[in-house]
C-alpha positions in Angstrom: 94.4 -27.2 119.6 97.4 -26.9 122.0 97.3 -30.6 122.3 97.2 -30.8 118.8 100.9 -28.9 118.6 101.8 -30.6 122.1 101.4 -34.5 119.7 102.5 -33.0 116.1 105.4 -30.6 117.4 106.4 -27.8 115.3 108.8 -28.7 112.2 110.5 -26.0 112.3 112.3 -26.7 115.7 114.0 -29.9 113.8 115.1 -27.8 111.1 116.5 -24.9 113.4 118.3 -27.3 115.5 120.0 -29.0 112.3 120.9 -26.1 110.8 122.5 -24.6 114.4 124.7 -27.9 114.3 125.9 -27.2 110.6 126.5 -23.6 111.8 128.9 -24.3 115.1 130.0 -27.0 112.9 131.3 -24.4 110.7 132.0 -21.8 113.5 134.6 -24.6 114.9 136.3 -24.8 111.6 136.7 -21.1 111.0 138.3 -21.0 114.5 140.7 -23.5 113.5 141.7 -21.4 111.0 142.5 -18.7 113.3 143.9 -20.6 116.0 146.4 -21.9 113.0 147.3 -17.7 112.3 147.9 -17.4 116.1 150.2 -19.8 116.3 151.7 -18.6 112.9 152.4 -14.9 114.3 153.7 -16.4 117.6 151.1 -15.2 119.7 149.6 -17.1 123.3 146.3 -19.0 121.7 143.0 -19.2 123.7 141.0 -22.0 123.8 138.4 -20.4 125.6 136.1 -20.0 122.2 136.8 -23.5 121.4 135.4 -24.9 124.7 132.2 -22.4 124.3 131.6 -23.9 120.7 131.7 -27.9 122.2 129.3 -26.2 124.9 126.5 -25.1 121.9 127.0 -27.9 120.1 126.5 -30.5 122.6 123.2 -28.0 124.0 122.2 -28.2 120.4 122.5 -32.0 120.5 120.7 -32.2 123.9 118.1 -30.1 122.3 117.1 -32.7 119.3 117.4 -35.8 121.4 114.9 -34.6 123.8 112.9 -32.8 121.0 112.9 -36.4 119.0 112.1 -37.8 122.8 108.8 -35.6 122.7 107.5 -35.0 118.8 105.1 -37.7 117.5 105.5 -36.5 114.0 109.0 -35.1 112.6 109.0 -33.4 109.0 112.0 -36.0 108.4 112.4 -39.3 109.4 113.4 -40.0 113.0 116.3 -42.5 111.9 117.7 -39.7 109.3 117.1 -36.6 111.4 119.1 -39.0 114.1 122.1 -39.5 112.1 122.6 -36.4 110.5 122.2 -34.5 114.3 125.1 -37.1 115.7 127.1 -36.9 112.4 127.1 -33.1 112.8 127.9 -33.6 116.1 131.1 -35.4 115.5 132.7 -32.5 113.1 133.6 -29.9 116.4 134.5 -33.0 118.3 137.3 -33.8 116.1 138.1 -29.8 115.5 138.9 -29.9 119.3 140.7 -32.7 119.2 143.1 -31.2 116.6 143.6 -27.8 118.7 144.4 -30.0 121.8 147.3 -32.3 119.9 148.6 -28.8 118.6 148.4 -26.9 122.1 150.5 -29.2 123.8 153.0 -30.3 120.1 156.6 -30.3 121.7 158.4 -28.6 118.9 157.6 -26.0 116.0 153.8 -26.6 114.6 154.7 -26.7 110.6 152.6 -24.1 109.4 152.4 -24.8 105.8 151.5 -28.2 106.4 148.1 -27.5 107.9 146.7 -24.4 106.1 145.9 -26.2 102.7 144.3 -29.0 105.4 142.2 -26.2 107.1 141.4 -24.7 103.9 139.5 -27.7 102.6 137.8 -28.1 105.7 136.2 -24.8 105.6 135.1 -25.8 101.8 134.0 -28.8 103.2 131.9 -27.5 106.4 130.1 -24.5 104.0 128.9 -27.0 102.0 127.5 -28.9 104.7 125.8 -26.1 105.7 124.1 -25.1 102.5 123.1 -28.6 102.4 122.0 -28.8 105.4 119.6 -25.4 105.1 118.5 -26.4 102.0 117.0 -29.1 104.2 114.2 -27.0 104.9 112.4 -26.0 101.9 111.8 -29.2 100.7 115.3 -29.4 98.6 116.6 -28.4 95.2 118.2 -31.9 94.3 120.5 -30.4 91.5 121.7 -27.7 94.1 122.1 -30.4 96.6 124.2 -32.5 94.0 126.4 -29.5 93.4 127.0 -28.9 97.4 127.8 -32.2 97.0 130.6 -32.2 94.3 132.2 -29.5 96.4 132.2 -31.6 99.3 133.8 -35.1 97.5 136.2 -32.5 96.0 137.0 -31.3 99.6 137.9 -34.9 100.6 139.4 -35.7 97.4 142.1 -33.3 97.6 142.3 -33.8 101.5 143.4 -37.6 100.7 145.9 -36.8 98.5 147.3 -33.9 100.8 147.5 -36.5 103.0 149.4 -38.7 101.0 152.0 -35.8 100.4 152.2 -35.0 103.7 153.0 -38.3 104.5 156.0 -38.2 101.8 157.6 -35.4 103.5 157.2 -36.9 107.0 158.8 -39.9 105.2 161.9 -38.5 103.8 162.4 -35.2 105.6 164.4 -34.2 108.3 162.1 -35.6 110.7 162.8 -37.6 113.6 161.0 -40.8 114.9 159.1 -38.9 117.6 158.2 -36.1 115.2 157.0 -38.2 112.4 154.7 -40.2 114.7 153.3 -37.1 115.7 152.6 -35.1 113.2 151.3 -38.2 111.3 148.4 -38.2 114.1 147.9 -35.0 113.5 147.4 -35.0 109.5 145.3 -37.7 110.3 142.9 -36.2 112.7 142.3 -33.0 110.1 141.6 -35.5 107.3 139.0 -37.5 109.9 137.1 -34.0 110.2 137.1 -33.4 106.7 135.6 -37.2 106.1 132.9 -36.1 108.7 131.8 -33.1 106.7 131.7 -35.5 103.7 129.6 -38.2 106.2 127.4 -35.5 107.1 126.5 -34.7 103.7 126.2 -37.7 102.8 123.5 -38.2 104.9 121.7 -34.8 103.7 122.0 -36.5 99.9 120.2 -40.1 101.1 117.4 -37.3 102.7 116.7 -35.5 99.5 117.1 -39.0 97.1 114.6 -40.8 99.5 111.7 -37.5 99.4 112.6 -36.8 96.0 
């Protein structure tokens, strides 16, 4: 029988380590959000917690390529279980890429401008992972559709935050330096939000294709 387990693997392990990805996906986000109070009370940030939540997240991605390397039968298919473990992946990736741009920004970081950005990321990563967890039990397709909605409303609104912050960059009191980068910047926090939605896209083309 151990030989049995050794051949089939144990389902479980996929789900865990999809569900862990969703999770520091989302732990990444919330500590955007408080890096973004830091620097709103004035206070020296740490990036320490940032660098430890890149560290689990590329463990956990470690984990399922060498787990996909060794399982001859996944509860999912290989191809899916693939995508949506890189996709997740991605989401931290650019969440550190933000807090490096804003750790070394040259002049005042805008506060206002990012809170509504980093609010509908955090929409946008919990539904991701209730998507993601609902993996597991086989998928309510209705609930799944409703995660959903609250995800394309996430990057909805980020779009057209975007476009407004891109009209105040335009014609405010901005100079060239400033407005080329703070205009990476908006951009990077929408790219993360776009991941959440890519990420939950996958989860969707899952549940339609089992359903």
């Amino acid at each position: 029988m151990l030989w049995l387990k050794k051949l089939f693997g144990k389902e479980d392990k996929f789900f865990d380590l999809l569900e862990a990805g969703a999770q520091e996906a989302k732990t990444s986000v919330d500590l955007l959000g408080r890096y973004l109070q830091t620097l709103s009370a004035g206070t020296p940030a740490n990036l320490d917690d940032f660098v430890q939540s890149r560290r689990k997240e590329k463990q956990i991605r470690y984990q399922m390529i060498e787990a996909l390397s060794r399982t001859f039968v996944t509860p999912l298919e290989r191809e899916d279980i693939e995508a949506l473990s890189f996709a997740l992946y991605r989401i931290p990736k650019s969440i550190e890429k933000i807090v490096e741009r804003l750790s070394i920004y040259p002049g005042q970081v805008p506060q206002d401008a990012f809170h509504r950005q980093a609010e509908l990321l955090s929409l946008a990563a919990e539904a991701v992972v209730f998507m993601v967890k609902d993996l597991r039990g086989g998928s309510n397709l209705e609930k799944i559709r409703e995660a959903n909605d609250r995800l394309q409303y996430a990057e909805g609104e980020a779009d057209k935050l975007m476009l407004e912050r891109l009209k105040e960059l335009y014609h405010g009191p901005y100079d060239a330096k400033e407005v080329v980068i703070l205009q990476e910047l908006y951009e990077i926090v929408e790219r993360a939000v776009d991941r959440c939605r890519n990420a939950g896209n996958i989860v969707v083309q899952i549940v339609l294709s089992h359903s």
